[in-house]
CHARMM internal coordinates of N, CA and C (Angstrom, degrees):
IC EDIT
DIST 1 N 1 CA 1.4421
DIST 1 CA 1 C 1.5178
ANGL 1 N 1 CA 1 C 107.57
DIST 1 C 2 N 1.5659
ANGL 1 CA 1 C 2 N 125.01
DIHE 1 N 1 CA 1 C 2 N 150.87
DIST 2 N 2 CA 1.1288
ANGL 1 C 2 N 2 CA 138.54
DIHE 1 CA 1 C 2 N 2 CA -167.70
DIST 2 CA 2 C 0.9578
ANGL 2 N 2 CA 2 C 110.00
DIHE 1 C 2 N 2 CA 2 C -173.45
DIST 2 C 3 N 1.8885
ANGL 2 CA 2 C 3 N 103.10
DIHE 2 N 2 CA 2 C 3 N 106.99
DIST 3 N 3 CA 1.3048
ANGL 2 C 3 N 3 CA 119.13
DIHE 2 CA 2 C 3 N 3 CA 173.49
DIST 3 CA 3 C 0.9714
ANGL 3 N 3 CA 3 C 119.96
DIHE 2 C 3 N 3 CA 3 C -96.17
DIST 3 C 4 N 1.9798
ANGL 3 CA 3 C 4 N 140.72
DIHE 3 N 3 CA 3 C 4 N 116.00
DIST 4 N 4 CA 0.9456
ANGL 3 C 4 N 4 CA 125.08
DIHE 3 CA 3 C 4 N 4 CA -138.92
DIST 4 CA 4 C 1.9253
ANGL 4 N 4 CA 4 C 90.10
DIHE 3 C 4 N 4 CA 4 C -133.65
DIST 4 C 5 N 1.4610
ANGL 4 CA 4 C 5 N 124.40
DIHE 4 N 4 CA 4 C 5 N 102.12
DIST 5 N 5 CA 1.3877
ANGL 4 C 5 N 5 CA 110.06
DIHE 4 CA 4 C 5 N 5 CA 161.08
DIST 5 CA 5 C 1.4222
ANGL 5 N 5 CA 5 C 112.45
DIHE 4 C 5 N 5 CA 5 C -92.69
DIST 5 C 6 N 1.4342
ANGL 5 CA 5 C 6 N 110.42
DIHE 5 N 5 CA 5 C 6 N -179.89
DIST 6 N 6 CA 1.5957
ANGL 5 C 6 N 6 CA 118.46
DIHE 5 CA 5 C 6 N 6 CA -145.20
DIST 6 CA 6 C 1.9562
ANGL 6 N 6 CA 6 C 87.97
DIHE 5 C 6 N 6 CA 6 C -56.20
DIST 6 C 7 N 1.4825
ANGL 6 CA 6 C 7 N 97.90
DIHE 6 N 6 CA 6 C 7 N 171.61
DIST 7 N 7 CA 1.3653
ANGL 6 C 7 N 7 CA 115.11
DIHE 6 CA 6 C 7 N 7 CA 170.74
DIST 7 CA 7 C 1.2677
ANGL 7 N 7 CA 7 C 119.45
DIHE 6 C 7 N 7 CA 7 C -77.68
DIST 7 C 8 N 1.6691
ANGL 7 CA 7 C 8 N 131.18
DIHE 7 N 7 CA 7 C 8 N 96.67
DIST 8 N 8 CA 1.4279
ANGL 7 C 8 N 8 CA 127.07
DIHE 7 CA 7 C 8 N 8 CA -175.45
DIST 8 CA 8 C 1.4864
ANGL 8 N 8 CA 8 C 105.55
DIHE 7 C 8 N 8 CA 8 C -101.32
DIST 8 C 9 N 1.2469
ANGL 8 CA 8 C 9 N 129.67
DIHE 8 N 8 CA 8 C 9 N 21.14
DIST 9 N 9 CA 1.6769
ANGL 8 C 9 N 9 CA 143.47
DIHE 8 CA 8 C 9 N 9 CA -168.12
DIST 9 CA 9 C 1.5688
ANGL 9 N 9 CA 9 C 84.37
DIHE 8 C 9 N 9 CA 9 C -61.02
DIST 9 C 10 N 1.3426
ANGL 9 CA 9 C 10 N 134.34
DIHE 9 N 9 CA 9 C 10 N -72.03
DIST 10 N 10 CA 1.5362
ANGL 9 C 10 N 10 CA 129.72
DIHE 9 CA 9 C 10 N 10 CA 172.89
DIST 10 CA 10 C 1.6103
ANGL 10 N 10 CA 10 C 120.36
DIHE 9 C 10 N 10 CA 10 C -32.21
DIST 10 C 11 N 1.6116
ANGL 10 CA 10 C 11 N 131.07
DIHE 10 N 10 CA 10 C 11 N -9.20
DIST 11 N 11 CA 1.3069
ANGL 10 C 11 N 11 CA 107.42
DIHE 10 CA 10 C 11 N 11 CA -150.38
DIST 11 CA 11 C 1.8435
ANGL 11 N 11 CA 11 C 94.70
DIHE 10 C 11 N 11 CA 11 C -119.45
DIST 11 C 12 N 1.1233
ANGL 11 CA 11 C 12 N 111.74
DIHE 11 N 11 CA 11 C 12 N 15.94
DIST 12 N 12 CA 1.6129
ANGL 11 C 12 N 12 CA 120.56
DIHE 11 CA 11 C 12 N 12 CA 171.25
DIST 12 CA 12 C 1.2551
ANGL 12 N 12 CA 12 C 126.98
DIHE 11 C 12 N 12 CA 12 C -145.37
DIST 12 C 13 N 1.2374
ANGL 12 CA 12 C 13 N 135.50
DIHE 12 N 12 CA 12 C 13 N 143.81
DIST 13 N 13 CA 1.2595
ANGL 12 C 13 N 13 CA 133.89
DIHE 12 CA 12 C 13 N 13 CA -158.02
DIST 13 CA 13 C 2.0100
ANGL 13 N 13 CA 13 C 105.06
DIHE 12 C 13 N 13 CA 13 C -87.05
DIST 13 C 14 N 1.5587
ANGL 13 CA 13 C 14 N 111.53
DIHE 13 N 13 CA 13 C 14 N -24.00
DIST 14 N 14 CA 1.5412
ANGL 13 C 14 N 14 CA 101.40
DIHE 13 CA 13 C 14 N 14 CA -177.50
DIST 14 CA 14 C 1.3932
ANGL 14 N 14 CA 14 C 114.68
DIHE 13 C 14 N 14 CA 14 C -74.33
DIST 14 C 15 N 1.5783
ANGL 14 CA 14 C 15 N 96.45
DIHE 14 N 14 CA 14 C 15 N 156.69
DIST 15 N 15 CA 1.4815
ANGL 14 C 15 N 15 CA 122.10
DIHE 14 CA 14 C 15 N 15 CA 179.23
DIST 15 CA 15 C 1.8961
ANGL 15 N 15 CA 15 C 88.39
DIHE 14 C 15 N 15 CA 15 C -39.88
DIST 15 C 16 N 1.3667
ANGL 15 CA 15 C 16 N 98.76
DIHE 15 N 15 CA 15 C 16 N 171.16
DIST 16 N 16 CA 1.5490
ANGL 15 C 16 N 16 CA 103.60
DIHE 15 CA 15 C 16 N 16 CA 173.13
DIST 16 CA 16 C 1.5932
ANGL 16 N 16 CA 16 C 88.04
DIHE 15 C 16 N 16 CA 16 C -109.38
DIST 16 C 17 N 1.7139
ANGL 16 CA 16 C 17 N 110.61
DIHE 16 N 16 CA 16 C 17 N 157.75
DIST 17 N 17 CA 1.1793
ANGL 16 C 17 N 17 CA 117.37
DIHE 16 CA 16 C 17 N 17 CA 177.99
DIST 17 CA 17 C 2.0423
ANGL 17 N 17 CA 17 C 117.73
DIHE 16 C 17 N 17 CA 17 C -133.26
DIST 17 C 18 N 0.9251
ANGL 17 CA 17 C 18 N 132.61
DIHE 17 N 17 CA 17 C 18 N 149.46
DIST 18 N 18 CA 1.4435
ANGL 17 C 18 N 18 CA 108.35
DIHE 17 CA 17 C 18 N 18 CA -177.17
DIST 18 CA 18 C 1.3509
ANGL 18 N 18 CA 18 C 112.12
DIHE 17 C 18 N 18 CA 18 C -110.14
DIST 18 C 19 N 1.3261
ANGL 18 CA 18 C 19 N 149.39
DIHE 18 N 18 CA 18 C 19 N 163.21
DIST 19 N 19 CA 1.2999
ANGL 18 C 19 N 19 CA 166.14
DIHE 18 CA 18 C 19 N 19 CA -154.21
DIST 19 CA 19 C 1.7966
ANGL 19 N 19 CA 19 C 104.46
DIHE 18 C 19 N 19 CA 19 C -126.58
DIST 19 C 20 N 1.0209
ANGL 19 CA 19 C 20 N 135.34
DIHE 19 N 19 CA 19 C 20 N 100.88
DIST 20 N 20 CA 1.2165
ANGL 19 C 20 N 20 CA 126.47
DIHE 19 CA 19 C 20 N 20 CA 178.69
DIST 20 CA 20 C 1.6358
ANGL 20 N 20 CA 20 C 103.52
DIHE 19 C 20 N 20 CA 20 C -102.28
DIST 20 C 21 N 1.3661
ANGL 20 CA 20 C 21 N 145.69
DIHE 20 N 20 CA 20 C 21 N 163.65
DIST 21 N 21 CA 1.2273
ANGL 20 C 21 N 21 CA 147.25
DIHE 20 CA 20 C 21 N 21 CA 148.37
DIST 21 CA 21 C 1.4615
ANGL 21 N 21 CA 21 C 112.10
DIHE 20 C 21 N 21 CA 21 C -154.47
DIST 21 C 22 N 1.4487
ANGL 21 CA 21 C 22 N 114.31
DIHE 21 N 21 CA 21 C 22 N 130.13
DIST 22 N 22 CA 0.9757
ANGL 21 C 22 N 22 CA 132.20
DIHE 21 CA 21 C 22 N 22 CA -145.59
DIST 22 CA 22 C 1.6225
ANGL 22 N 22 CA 22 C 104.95
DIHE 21 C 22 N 22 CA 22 C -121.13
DIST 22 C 23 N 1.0939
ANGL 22 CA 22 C 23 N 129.30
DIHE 22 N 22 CA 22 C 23 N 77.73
DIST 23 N 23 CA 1.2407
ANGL 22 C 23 N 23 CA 143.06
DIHE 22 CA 22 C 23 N 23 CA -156.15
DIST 23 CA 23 C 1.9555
ANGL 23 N 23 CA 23 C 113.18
DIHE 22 C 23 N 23 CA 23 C -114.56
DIST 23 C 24 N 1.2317
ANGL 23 CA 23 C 24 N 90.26
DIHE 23 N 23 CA 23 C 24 N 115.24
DIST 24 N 24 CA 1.6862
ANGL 23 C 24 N 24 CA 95.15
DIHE 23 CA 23 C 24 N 24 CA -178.40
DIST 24 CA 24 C 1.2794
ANGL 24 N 24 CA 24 C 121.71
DIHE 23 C 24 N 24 CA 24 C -102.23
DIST 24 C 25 N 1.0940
ANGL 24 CA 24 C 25 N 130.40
DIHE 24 N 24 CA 24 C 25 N 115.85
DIST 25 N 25 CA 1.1844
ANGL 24 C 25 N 25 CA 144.33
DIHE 24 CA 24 C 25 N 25 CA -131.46
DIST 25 CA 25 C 1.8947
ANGL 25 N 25 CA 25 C 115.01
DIHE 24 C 25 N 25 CA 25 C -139.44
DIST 25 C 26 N 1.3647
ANGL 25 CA 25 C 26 N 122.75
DIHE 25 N 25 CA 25 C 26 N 114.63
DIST 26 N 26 CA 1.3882
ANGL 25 C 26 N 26 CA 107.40
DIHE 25 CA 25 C 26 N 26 CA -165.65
DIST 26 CA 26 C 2.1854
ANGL 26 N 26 CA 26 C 109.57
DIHE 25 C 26 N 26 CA 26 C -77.59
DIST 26 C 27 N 1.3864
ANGL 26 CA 26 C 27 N 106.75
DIHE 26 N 26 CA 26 C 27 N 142.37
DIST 27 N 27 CA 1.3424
ANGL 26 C 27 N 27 CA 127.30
DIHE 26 CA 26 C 27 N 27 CA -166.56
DIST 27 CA 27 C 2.1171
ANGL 27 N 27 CA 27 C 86.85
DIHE 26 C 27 N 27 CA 27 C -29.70
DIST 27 C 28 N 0.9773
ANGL 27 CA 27 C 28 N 115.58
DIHE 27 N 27 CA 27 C 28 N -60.38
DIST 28 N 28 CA 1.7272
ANGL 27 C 28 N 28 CA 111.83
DIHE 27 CA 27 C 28 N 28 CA -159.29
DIST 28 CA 28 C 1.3545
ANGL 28 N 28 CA 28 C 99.49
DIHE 27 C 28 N 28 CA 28 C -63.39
DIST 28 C 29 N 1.5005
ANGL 28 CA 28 C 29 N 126.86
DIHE 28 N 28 CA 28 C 29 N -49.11
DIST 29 N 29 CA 1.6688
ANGL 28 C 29 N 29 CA 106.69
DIHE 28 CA 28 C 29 N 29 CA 170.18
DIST 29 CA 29 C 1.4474
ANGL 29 N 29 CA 29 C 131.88
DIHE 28 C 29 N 29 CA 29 C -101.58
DIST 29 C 30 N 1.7078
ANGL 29 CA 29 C 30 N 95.42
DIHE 29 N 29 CA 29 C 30 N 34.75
DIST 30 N 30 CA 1.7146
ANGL 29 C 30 N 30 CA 96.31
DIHE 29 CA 29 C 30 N 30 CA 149.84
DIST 30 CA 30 C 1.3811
ANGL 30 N 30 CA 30 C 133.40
DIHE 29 C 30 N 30 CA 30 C -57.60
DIST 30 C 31 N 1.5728
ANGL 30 CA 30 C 31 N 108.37
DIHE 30 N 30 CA 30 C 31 N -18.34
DIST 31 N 31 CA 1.6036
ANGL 30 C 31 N 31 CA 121.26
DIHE 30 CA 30 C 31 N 31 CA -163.46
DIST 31 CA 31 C 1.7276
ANGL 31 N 31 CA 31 C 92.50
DIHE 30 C 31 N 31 CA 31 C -85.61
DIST 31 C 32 N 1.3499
ANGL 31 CA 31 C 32 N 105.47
DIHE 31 N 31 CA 31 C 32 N -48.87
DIST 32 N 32 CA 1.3822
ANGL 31 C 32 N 32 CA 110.89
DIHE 31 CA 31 C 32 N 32 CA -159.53
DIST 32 CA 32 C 1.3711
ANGL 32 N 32 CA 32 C 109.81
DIHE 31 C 32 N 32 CA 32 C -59.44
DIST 32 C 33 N 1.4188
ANGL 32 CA 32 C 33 N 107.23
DIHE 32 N 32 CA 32 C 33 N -43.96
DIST 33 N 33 CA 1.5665
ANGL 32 C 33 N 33 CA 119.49
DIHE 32 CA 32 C 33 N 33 CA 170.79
DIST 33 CA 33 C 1.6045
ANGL 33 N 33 CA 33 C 124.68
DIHE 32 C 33 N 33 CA 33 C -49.27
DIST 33 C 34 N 1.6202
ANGL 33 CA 33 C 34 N 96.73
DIHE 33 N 33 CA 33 C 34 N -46.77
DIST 34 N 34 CA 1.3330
ANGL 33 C 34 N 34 CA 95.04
DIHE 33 CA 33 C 34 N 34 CA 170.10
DIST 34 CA 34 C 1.6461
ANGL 34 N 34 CA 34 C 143.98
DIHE 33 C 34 N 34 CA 34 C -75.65
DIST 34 C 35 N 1.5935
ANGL 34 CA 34 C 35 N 80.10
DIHE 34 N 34 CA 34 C 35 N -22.22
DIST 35 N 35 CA 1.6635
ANGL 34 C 35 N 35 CA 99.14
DIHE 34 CA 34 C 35 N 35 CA 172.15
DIST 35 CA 35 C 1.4603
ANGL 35 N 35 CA 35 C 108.81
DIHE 34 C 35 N 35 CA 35 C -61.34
DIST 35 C 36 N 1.5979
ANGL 35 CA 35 C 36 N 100.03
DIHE 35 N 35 CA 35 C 36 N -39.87
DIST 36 N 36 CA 2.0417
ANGL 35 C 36 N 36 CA 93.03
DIHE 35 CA 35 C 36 N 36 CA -159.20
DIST 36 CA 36 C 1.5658
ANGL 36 N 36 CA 36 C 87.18
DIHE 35 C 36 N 36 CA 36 C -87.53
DIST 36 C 37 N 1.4725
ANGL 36 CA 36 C 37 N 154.49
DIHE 36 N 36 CA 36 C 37 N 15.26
DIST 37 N 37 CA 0.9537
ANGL 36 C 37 N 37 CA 148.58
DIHE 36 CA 36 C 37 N 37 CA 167.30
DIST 37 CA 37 C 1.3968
ANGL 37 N 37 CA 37 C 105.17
DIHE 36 C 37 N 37 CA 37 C -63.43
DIST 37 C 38 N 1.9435
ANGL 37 CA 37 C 38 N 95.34
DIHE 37 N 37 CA 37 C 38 N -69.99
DIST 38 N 38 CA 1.7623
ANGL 37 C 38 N 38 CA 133.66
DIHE 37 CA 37 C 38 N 38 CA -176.28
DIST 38 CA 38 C 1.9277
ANGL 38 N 38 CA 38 C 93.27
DIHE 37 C 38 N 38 CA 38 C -42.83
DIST 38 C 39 N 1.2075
ANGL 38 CA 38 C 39 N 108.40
DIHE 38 N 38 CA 38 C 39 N -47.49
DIST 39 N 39 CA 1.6432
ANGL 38 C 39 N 39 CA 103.63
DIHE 38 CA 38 C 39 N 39 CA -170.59
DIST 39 CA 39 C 1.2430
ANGL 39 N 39 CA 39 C 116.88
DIHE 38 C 39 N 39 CA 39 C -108.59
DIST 39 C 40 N 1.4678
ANGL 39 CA 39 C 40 N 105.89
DIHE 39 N 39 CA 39 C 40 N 45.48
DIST 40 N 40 CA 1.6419
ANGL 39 C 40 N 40 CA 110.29
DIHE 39 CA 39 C 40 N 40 CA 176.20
DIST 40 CA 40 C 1.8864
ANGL 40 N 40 CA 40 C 108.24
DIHE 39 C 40 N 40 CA 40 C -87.15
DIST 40 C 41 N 0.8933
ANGL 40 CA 40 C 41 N 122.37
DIHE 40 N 40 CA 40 C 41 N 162.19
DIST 41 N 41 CA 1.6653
ANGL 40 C 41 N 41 CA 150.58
DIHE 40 CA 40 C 41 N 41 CA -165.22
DIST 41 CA 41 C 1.9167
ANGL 41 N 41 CA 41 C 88.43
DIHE 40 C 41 N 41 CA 41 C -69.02
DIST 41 C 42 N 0.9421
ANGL 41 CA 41 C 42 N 106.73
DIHE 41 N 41 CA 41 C 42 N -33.72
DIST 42 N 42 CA 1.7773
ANGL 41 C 42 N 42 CA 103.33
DIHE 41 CA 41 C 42 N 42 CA -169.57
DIST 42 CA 42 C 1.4937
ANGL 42 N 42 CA 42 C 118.58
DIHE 41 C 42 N 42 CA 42 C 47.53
DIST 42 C 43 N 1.6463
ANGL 42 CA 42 C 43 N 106.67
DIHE 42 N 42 CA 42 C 43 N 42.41
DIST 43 N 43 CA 1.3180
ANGL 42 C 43 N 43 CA 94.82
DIHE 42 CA 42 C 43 N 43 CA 157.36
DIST 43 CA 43 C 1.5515
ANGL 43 N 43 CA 43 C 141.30
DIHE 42 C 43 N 43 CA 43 C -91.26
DIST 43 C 44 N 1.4777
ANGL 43 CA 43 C 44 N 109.48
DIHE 43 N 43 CA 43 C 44 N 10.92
DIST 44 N 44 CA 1.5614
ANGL 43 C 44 N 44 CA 93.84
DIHE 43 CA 43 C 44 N 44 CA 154.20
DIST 44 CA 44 C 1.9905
ANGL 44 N 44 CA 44 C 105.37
DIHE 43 C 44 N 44 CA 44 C -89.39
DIST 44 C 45 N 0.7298
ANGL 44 CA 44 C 45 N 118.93
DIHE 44 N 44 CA 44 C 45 N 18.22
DIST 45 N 45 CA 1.5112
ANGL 44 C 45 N 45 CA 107.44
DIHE 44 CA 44 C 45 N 45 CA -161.73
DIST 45 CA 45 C 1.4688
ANGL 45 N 45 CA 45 C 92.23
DIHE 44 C 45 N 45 CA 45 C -75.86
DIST 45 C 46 N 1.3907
ANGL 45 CA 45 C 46 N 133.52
DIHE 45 N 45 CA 45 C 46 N -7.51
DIST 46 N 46 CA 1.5432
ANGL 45 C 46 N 46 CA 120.88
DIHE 45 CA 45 C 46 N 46 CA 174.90
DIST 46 CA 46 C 1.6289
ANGL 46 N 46 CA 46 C 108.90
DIHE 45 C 46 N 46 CA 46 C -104.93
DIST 46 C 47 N 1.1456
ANGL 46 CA 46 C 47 N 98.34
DIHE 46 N 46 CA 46 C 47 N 1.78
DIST 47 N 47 CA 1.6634
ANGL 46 C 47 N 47 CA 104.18
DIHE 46 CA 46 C 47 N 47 CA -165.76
DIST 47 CA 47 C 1.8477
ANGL 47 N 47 CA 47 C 108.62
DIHE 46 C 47 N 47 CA 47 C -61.81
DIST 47 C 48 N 1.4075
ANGL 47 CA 47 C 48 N 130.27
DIHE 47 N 47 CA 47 C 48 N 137.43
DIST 48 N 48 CA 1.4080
ANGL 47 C 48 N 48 CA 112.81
DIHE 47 CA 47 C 48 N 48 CA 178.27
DIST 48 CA 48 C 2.0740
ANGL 48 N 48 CA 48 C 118.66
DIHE 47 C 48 N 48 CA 48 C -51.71
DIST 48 C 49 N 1.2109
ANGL 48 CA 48 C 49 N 85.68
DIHE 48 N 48 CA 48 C 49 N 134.24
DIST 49 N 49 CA 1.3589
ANGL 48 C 49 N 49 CA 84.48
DIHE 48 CA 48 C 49 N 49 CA 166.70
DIST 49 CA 49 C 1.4298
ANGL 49 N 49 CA 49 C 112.15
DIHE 48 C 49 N 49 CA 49 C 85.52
DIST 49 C 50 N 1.3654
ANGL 49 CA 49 C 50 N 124.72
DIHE 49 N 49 CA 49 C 50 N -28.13
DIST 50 N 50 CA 1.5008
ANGL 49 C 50 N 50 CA 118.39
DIHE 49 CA 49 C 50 N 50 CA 147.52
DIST 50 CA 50 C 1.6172
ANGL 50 N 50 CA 50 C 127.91
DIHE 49 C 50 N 50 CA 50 C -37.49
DIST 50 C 51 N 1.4654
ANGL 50 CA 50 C 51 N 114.48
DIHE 50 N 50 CA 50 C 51 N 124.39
DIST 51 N 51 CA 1.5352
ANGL 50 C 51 N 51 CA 108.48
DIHE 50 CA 50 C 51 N 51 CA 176.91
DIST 51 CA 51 C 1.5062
ANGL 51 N 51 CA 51 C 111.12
DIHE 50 C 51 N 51 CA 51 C -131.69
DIST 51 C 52 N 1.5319
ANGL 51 CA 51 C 52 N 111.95
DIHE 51 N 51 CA 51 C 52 N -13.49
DIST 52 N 52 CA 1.6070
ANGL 51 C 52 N 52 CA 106.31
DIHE 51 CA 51 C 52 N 52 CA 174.94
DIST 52 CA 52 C 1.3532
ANGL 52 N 52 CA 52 C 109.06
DIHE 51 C 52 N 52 CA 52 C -161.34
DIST 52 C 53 N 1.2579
ANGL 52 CA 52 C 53 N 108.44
DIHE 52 N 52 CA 52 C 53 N 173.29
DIST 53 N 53 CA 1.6191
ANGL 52 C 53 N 53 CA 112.30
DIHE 52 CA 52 C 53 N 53 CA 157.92
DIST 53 CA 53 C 1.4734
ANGL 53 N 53 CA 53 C 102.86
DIHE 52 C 53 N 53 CA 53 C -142.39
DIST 53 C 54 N 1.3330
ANGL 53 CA 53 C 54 N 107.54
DIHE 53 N 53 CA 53 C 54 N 158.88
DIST 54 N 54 CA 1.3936
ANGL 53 C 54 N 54 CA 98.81
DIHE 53 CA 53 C 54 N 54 CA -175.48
DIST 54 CA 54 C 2.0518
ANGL 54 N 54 CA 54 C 106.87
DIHE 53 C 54 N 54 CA 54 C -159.01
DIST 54 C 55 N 0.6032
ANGL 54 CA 54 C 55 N 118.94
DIHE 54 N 54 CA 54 C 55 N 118.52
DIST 55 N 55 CA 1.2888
ANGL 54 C 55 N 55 CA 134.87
DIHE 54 CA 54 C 55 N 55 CA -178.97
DIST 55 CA 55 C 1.7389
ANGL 55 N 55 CA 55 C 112.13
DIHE 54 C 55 N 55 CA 55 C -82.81
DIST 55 C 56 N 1.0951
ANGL 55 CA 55 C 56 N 112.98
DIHE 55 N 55 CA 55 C 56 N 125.23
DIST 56 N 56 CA 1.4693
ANGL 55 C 56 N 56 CA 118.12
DIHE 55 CA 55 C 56 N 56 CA -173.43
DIST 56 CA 56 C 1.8835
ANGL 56 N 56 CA 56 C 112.30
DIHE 55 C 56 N 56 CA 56 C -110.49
DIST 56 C 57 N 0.6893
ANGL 56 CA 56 C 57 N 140.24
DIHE 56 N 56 CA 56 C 57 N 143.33
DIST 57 N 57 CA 1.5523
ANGL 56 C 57 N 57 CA 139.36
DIHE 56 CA 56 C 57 N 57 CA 145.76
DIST 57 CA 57 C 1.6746
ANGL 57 N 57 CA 57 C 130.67
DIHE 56 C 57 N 57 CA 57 C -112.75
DIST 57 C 58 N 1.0967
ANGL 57 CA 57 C 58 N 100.59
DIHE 57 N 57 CA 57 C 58 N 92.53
DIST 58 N 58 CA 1.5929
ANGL 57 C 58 N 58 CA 107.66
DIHE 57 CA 57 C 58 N 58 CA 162.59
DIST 58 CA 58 C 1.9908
ANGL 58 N 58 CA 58 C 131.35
DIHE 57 C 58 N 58 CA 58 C -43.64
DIST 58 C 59 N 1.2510
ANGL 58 CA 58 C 59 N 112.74
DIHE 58 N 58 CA 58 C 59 N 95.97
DIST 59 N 59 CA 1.7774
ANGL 58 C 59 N 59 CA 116.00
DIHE 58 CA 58 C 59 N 59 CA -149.79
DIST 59 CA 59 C 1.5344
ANGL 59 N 59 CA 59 C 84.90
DIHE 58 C 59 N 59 CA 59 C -110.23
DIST 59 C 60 N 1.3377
ANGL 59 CA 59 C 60 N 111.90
DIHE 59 N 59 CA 59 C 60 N 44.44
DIST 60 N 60 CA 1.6163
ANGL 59 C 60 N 60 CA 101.26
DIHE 59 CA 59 C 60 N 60 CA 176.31
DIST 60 CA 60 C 1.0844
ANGL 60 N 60 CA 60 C 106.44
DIHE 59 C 60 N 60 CA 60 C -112.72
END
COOR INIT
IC SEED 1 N 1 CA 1 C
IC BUILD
């Protein structure tokens, strides 16, 4: 999943930085996790310098 609001990469002068979190999670509430990700409030999504969030799943 990739929630993508407009591109504000132009509207601040700092380096960009990334946020990793590394969260282990058992196979039955991978869904749950991802859902409340997909249906979060998105309030940093206006914050400066925010450009994505993105949720990953490991199927190995």
């Amino acid at each position: 999943m990739s929630l993508r609001p407009r591109d504000r990469a132009a509207d601040h002068d700092q380096p960009p930085f990334v946020i990793v979190s590394d969260l282990h999670v058992d196979a039955v509430g991978a869904g749950t996790l991802e859902e409340a990700f997909h249906g979060r409030l998105g309030e940093v999504d206006g914050w400066p310098g925010f450009l994505d969030l993105e949720v990953w799943r490991d199927e190995r």
